[in-house]
N, C-alpha and C positions, 0 to 999 in steps of 0.2 A: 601401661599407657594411660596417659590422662582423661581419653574420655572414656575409659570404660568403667572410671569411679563416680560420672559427671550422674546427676541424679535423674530416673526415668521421665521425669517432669520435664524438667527441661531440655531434657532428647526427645521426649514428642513436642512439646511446645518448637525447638528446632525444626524437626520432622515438619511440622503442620507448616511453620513460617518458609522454609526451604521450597514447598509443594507447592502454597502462595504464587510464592517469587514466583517460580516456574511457571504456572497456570497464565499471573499476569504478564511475565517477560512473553510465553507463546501470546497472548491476548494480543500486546502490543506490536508483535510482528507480523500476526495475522493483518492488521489493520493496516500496520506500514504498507505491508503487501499490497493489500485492497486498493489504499490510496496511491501508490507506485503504478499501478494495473488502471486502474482510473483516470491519472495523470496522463499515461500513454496513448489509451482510449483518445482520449480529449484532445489530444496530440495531433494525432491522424486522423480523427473527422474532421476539427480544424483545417490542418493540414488537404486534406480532400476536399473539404468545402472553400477552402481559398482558390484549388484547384478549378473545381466545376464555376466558380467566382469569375477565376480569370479567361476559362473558356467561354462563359458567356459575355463578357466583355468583347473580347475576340468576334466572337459571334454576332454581337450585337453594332457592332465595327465595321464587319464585313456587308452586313444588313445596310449600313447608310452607303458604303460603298456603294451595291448593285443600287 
């Protein structure tokens, strides 16, 4: 088989680049991750703070009412 002739050097120079990859591909999923979870986050306080927004509108509505 061809790479068992391939020279030591360049199977760890592989090795070492291959490990890279891997380190930065997990690096950059972690982050995706992060920012996807953060995104979300921001979503639903938004979200909730539009909420408690329009309950006091509501609220404040009700007030000129009485």
């Amino acid at each position: 088989e061809d790479w068992v002739q391939l020279p030591a050097e360049w199977y760890m120079k592989t090795i070492k680049g291959e490990l890279a990859t891997a380190f930065i591909g997990d690096h950059v999923q972690t982050l995706l991750w992060n920012f996807v979870i953060f995104t979300c986050t921001l979503y639903h306080v938004f979200e909730n703070y539009s909420i408690v927004i329009r309950w006091l509108i509501v609220f404040e509505e009700n007030l000129y009412i009485w």
